[in-house]
MARLUM-367603 format. One record per residue (C-alpha): residue number from 0; x, y, z. Coordinates in pm, 1 decimal, padded with zeros to 6 digits. Each point is the difference from the previous one (the first is absolute). Layout:
// residues N
R,NUM,X,Y,Z
...
//
This chain:
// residues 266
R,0,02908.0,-00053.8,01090.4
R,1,-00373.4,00014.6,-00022.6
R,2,-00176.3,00276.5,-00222.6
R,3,-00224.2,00217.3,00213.3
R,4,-00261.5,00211.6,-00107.0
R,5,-00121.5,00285.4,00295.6
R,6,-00357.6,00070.0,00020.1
R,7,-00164.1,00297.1,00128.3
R,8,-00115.9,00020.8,00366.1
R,9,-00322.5,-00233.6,00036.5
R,10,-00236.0,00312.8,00027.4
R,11,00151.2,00165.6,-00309.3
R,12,-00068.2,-00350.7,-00186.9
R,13,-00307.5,-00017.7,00136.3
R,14,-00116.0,00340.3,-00124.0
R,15,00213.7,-00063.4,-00337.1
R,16,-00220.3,-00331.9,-00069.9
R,17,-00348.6,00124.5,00086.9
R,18,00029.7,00296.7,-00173.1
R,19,00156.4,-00212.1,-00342.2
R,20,-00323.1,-00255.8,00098.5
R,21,-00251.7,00277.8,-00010.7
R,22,00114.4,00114.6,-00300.3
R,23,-00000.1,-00341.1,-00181.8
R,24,-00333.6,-00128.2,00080.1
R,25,-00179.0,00398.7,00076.4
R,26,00086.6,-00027.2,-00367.0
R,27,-00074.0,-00341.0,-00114.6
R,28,-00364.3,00011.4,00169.5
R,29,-00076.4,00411.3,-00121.1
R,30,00092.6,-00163.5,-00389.8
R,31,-00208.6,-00277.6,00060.9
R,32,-00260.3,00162.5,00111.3
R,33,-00005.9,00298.7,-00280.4
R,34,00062.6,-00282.6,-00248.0
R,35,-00344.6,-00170.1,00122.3
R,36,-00190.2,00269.5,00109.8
R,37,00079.5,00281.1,-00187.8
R,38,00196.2,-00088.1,-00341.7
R,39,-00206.3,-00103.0,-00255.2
R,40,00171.9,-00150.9,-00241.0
R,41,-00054.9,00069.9,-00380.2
R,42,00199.5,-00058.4,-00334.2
R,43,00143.3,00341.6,00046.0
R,44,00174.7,-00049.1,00298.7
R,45,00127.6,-00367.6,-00042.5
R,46,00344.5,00137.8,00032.8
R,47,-00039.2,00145.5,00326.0
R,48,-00200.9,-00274.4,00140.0
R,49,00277.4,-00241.0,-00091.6
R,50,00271.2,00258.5,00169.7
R,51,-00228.3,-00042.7,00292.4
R,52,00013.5,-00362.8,00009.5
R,53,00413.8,-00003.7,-00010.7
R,54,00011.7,00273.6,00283.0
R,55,-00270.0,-00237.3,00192.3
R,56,00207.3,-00313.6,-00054.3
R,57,00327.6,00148.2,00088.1
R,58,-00201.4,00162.6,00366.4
R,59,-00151.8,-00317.8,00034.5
R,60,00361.2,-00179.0,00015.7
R,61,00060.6,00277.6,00216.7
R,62,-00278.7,-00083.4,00220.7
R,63,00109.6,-00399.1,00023.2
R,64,00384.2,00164.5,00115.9
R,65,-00130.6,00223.5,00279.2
R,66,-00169.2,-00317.9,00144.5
R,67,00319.8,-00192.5,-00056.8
R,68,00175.6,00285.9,00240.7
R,69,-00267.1,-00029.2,00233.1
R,70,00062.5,-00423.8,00031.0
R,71,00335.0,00069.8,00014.5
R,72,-00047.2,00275.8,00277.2
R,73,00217.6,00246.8,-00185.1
R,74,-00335.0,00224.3,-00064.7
R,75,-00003.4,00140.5,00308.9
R,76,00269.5,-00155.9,00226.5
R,77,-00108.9,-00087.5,00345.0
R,78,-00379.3,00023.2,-00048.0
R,79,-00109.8,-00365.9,-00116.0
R,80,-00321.4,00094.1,00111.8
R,81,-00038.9,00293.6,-00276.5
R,82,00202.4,-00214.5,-00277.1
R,83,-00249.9,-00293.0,00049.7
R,84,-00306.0,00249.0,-00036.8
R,85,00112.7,00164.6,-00336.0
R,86,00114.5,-00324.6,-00155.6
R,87,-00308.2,-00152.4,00081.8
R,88,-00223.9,00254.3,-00155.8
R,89,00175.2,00087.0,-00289.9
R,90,00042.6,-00369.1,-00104.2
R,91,-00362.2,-00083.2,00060.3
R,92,-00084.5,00332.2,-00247.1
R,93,00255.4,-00135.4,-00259.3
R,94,-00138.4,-00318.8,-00042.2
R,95,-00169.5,-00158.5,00329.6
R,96,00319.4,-00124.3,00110.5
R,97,00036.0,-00152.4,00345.0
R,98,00258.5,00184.6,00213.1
R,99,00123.3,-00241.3,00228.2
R,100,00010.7,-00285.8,-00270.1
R,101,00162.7,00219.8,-00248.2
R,102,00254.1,00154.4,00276.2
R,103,00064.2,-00418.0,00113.2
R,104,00092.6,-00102.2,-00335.3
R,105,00205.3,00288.9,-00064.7
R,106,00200.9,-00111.4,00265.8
R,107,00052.7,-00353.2,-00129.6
R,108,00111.3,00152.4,-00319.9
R,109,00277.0,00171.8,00250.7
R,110,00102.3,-00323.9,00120.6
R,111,-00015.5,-00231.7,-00255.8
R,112,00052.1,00212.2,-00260.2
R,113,00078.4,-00163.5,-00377.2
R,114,-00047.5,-00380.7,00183.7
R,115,-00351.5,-00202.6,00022.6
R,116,-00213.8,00080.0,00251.9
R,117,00028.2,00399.7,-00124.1
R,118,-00319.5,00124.8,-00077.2
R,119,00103.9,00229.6,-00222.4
R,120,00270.0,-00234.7,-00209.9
R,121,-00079.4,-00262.1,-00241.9
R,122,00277.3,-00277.9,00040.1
R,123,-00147.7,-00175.6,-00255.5
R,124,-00003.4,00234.0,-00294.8
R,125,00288.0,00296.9,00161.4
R,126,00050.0,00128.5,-00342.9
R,127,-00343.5,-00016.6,-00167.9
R,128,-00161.6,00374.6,00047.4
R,129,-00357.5,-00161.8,-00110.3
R,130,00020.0,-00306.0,00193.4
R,131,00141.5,00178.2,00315.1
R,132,-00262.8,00329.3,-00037.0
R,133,-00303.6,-00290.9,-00029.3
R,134,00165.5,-00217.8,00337.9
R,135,00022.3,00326.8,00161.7
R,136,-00325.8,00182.7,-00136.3
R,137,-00199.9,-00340.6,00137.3
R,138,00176.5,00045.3,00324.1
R,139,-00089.4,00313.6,00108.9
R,140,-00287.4,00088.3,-00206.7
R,141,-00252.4,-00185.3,00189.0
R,142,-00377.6,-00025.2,00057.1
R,143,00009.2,00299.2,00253.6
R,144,00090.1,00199.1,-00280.2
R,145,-00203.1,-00120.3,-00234.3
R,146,-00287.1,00056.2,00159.6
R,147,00149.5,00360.6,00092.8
R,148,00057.7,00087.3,-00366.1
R,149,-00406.1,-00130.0,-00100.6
R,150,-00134.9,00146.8,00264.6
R,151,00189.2,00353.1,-00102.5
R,152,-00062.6,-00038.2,-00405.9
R,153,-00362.4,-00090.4,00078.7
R,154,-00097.8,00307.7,00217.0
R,155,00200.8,00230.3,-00257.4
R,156,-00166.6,-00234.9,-00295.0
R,157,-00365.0,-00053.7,00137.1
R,158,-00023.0,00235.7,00248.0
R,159,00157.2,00328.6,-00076.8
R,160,-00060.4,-00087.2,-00424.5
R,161,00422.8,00077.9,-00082.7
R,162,00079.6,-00080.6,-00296.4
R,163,00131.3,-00382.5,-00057.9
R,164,00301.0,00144.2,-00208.5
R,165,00097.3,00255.3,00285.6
R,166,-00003.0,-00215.9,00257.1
R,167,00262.5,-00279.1,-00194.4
R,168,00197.2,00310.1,-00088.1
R,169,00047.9,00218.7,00334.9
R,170,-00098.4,-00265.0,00210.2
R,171,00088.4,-00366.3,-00143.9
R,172,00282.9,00112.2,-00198.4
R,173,00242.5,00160.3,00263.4
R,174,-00070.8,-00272.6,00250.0
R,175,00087.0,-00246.0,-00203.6
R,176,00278.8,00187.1,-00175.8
R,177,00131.1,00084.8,00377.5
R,178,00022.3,-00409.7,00059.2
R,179,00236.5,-00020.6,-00293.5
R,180,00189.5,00283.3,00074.9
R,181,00071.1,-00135.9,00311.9
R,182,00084.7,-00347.8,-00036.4
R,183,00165.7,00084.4,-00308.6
R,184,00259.8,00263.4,00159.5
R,185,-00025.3,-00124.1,00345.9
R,186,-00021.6,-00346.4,-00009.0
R,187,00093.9,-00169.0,-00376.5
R,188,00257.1,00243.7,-00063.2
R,189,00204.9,-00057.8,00341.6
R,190,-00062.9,-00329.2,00075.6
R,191,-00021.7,-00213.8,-00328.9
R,192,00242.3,-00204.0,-00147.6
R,193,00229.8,00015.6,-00287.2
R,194,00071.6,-00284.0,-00270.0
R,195,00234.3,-00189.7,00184.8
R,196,-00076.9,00139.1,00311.9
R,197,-00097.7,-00114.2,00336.9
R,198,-00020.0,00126.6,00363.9
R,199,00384.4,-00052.4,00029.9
R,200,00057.9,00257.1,-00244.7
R,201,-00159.8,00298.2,00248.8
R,202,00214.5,00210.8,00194.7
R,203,-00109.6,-00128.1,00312.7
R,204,-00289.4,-00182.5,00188.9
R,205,-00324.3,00254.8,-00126.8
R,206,00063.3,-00138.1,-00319.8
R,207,-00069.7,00345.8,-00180.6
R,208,00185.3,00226.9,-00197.7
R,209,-00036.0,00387.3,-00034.4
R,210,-00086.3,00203.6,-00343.9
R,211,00285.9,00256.3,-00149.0
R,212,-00267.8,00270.3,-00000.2
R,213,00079.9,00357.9,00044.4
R,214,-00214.7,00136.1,00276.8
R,215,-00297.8,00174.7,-00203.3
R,216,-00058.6,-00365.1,-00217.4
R,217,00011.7,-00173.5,00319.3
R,218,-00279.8,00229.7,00153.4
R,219,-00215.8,-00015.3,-00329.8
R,220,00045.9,-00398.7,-00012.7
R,221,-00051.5,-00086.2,00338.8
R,222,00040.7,00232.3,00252.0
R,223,00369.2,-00044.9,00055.1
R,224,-00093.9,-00456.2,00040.1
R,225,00220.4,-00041.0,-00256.6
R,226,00259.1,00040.8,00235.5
R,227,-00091.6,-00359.6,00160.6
R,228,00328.2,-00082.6,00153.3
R,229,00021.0,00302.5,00195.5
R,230,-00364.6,-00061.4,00149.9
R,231,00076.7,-00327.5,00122.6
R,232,00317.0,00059.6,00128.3
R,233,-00191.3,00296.7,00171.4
R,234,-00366.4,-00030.2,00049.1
R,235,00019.6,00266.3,00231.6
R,236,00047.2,00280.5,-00242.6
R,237,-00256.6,00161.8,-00132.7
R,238,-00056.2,-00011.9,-00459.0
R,239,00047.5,00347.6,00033.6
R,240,00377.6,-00034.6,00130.3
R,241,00058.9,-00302.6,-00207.7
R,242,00193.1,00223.3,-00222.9
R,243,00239.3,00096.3,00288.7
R,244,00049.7,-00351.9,00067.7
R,245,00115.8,-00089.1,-00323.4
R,246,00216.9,00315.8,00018.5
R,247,00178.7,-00126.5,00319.2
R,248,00061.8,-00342.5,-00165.0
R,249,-00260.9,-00212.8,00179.6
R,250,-00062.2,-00183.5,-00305.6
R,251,00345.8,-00055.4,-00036.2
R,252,00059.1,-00369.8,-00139.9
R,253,00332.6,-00034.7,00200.3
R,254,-00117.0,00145.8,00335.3
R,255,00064.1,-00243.3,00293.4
R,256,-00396.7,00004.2,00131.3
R,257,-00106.3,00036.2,00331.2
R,258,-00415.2,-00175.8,00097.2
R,259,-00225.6,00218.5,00101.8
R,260,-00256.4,-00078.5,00304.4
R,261,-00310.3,00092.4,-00123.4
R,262,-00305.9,00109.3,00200.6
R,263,-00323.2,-00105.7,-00149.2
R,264,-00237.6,00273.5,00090.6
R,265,-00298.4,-00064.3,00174.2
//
């Protein structure tokens, strides 16, 4: 028999997700904007401006799962409408990032996951962390953002005369630190393989494996990703309830699985 893992009511969800969102990025955008606009950083205070930067990276990995949720539909179940509109906006503010290219290839990853054609998988290096991070840095980190990340670090530069140090420290720093954090725990982690490994040695056709973490290092790594297996056996559940899912056995290597019929939302 199947695993299941009960989810609240859609409107409880709803109000559950939006009210974890606005807490993630209310805080990730008031930190970035005291640590441009009103810290001034100093010699004296290089230990909390680098505390700053680790609570930024760790929001802005925050920020990249609530728009995960929100492809996924599991944000706020039922409203694709709303999902689309926060995903879109907060991944344009994290790094210019294209919504409906970002929420397409996501999908593929679903699909294909661990086999060529994923965008998100490097078939040709699947246990090299600095081969894989470059294939899937060049991927994704394209000239939309580019241009988004200038554009930003000129005005703050040239325009508003920040400091060159602060900016690569609350601003260049965490982003970047955010991208490894990510593929690191939520992509590397699950889906690489072993010495002597190869697809055949997953539990089942995602290709992924889950992390042993207790739930408070799972939140700090990745926001509960590291439990892989259980999101792509159920896309549908929200990070916040991963931790229930892995409870109830969803991850379970044995567990007879049953395919899921995903709606894409619109």
């Amino acid at each position: 028999m199947n695993p299941t893992v009960t989810l609240p009511a859609r409107a409880q969800q709803g109000a559950i997700g939006l009210a974890l969102a606005i807490a993630i990025a209310g805080s990730w955008l008031g930190i970035h904007a005291y640590g441009m606009f009103v810290f001034e950083i100093s010699w004296t205070n290089w230990p909390f401006a680098l505390m700053l930067a680790a609570v930024q990276c760790w929001l802005s990995v925050g920020v990249f799962i609530v728009c995960h949720d929100a492809m996924h539909g599991s944000l706020v179940p039922g409203r694709p409408k709303i999902n689309s509109a926060i995903g879109a906006v907060l991944l344009a503010l994290y790094a210019g990032f294209a919504w409906k290219q970002l929420r397409d290839a996501h999908f593929a990853h679903h699909k294909l996951a661990g086999h060529a054609g994923d965008p998100d998988f490097d078939e040709h290096n699947p246990g090299n962390f600095r081969r894989w991070y470059a294939t899937f840095f060049r991927r994704y980190f394209g000239w939309r953002s580019i241009l988004f990340v200038h554009t930003v670090v000129g005005i703050y530069w040239l325009v508003l005369d920040i400091p060159m140090v602060q900016i690569v420290l609350l601003y260049g720093l965490p982003a970047l630190g955010s991208s490894l954090q990510l593929f690191y725990f939520g992509t590397f982690r699950p889906h690489r393989h072993m010495p002597g490994e190869d697809a055949a040695d997953f539990a089942d056709r995602h290709n992924t494996r889950s992390e042993d973490f207790g739930t408070l290092a799972s939140l700090a790594s990745c926001f509960h990703f590291g439990y892989h297996l259980e999101h792509h056996r159920r896309p549908d559940v929200p990070w916040w309830a991963l931790p229930k899912a892995r409870r109830a056995g969803v991850g379970r290597v044995a567990m007879i699985e049953t395919e899921l019929t995903e709606k894409v939302p619109a």
